[in-house]
C-alpha positions as CSV (number, residue, x, y, z in Angstrom):
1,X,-6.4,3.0,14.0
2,X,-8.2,6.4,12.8
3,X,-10.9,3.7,11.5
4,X,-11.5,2.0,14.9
5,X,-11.5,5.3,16.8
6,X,-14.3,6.5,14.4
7,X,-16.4,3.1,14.6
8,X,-16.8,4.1,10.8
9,X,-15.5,3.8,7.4
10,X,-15.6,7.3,6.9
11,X,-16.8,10.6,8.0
12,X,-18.0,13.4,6.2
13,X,-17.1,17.0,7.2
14,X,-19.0,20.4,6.5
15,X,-16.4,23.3,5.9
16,X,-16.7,26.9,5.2
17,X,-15.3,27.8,1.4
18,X,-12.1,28.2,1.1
19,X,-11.0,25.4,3.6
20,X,-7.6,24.2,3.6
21,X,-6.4,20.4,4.8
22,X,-5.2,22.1,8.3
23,X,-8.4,23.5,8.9
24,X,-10.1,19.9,8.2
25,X,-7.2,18.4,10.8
26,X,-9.0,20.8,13.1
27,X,-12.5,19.8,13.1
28,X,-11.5,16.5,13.1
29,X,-8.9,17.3,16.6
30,X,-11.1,15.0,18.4
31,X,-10.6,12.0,16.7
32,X,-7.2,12.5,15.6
33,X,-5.9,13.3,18.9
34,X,-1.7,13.0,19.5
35,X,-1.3,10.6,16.3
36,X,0.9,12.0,13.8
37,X,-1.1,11.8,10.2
38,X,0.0,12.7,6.6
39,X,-3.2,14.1,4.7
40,X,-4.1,12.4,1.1
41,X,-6.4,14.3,-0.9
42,X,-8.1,12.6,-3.8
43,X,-5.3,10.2,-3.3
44,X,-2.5,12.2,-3.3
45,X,-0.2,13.2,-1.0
46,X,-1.0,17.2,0.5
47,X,0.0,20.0,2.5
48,X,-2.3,21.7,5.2
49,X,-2.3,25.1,3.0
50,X,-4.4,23.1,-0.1
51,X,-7.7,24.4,-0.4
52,X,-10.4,22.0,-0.4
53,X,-13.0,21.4,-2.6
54,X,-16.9,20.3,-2.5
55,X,-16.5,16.2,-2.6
56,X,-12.9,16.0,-2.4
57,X,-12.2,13.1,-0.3
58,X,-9.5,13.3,2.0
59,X,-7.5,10.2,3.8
60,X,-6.0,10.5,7.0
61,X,-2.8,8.3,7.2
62,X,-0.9,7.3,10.7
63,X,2.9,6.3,10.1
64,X,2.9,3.5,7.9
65,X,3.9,-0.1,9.1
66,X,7.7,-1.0,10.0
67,X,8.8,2.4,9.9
68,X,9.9,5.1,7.6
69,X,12.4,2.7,5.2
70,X,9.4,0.0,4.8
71,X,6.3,0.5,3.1
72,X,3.1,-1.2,3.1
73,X,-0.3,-0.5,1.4
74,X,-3.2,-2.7,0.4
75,X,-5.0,-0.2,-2.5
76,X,-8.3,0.1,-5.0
77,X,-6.8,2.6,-7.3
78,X,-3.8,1.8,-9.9
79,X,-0.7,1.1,-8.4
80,X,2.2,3.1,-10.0
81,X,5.8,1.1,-10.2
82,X,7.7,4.3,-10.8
83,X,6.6,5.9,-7.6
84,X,7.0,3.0,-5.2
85,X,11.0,3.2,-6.9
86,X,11.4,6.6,-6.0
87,X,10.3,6.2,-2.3
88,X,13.2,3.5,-2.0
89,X,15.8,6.0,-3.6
90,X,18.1,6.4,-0.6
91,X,21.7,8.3,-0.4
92,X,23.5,5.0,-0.1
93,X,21.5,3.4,-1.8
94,X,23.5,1.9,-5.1
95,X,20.8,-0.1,-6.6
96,X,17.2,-0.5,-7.0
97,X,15.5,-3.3,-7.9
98,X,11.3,-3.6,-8.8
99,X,9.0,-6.1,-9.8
100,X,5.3,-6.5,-10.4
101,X,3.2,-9.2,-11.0
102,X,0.6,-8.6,-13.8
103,X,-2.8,-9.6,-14.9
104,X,-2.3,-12.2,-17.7
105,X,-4.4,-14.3,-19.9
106,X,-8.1,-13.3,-18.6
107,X,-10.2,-10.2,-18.7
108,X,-9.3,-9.2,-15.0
109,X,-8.7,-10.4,-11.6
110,X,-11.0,-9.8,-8.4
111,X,-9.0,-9.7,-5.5
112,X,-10.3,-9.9,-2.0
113,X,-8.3,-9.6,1.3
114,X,-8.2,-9.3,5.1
115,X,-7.2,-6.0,4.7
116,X,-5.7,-5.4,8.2
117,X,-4.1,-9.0,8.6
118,X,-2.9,-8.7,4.9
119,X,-0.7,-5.4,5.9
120,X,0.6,-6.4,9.0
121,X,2.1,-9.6,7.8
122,X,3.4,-7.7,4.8
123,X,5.1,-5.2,6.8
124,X,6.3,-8.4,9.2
125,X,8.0,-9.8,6.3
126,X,9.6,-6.6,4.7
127,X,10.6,-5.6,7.9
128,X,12.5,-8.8,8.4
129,X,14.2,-8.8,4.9
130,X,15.5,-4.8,5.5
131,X,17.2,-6.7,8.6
132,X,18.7,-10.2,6.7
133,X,19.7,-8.5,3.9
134,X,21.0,-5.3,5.2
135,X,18.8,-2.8,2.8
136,X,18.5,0.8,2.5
137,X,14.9,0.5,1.9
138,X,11.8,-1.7,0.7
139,X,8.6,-1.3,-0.3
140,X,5.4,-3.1,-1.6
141,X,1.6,-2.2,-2.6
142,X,-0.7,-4.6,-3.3
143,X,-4.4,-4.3,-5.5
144,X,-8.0,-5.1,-4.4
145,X,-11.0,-5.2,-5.8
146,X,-10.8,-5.6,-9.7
147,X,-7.5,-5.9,-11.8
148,X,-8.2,-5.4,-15.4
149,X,-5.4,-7.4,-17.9
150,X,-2.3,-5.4,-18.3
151,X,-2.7,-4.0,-14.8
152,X,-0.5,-4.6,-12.2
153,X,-1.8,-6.3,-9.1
154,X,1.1,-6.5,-6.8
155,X,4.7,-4.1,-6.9
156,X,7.8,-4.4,-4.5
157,X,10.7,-2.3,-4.9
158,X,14.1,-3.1,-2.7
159,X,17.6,-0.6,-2.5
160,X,20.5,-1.6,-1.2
161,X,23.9,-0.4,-1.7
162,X,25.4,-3.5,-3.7
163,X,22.7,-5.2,-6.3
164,X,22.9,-8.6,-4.9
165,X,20.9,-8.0,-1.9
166,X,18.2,-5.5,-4.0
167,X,17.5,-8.3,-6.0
168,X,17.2,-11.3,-3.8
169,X,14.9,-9.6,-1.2
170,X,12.4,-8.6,-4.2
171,X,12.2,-12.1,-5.3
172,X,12.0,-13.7,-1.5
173,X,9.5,-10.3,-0.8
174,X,7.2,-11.4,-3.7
175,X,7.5,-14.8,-3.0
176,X,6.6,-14.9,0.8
177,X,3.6,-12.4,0.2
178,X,2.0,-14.6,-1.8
179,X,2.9,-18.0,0.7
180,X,1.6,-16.0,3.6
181,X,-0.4,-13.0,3.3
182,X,-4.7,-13.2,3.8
183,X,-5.1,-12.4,0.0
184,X,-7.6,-14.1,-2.5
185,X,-7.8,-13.8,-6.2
186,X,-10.9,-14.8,-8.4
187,X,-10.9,-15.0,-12.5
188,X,-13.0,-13.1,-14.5
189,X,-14.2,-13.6,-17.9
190,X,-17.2,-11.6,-18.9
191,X,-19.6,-13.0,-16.4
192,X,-18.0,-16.3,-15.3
193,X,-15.2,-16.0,-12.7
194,X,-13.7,-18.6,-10.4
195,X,-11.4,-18.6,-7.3
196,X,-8.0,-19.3,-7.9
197,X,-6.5,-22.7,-6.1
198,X,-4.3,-21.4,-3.3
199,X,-2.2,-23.3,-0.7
200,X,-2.2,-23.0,3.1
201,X,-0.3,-20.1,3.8
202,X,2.7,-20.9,5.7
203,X,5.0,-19.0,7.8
204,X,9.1,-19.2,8.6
């Protein structure tokens, strides 16, 4: 949204020394407007007291798709299993179940998406399995650009308070994200690399 306001990928920002994130939410008033945004700094999450730094870079991030008990993102950096878990930790929640899918076999994988599609369907289909399978949470990120081997490329974690229903919306999560969403993988092996054969994504 912040992007299409913008018409830009990014912006850069001149600040005195000493600026914190609130003072950058400021300058930036404009754009921002009425739409409630969390601040990332060098990817992480922060408060409007940090200090900033020359060449930090700082993401702007509206509420995230399907509301505060799903979670979507589409990311370039490592994806970390242990704090997608934690964001699903609920008060009635009695179990937790993860999974992630991991490069195997070749030197990496390249993957390419329609980012905004990608997300939207994502959060379609999380938001659906909360619902069917009565959850206390879900979540899932997903990798672009290069994945080397070892890496994760894609994570879900589901709570619920009974294990059954953790479990069987993590499989049917995985499972329908890669059936539907806009997202490509090619194989890499020092400089030779090919597309993976998909199918035609299909919805329910």
């Amino acid at each position: 949204m912040l992007r299409e306001r913008a018409d830009a990928e990014s912006v850069e920002v001149e600040l005195a020394e000493g600026a914190t994130v609130g003072d950058l939410l400021g300058e930036l008033d404009q754009l921002i407007g009425a739409l409630p945004v969390r601040a990332a700094v060098n990817r992480e999450y922060s408060d409007l007291a940090r200090q900033l730094a020359a060449g930090d870079e700082v993401a702007l991030i509206p509420p995230v798709s399907g509301g505060s008990d799903v979670h979507v993102a589409l990311l370039a950096a490592p994806l970390s299993l242990d704090r997608l878990a934690r964001s699903v930790v609920r008060d009635g929640a009695g179990a937790v179940v993860t999974f992630q899918g991991i490069t195997r076999e070749v030197e990496r994988l390249d993957y390419e998406a329609y980012a905004e599609m990608a997300e939207r369907r994502i959060a379609e289909i999380l938001t659906e399995l909360h619902r069917e399978h009565g959850l206390e949470a879900i979540a899932a990120e997903h990798r672009t650009g290069p994945v080397p081997l070892g890496e994760p490329s894609v994570i879900v974690a589901a709570s619920s308070a009974h294990r059954p229903q953790a479990f069987a919306a993590a499989l049917e999560a995985i499972d329908r994200i890669k059936a539907e969403a806009p997202i490509w993988k090619r194989e890499v092996e020092g400089e030779e690399g090919r597309w993976v054969e998909g199918t035609t994504p299909t919805t329910r």
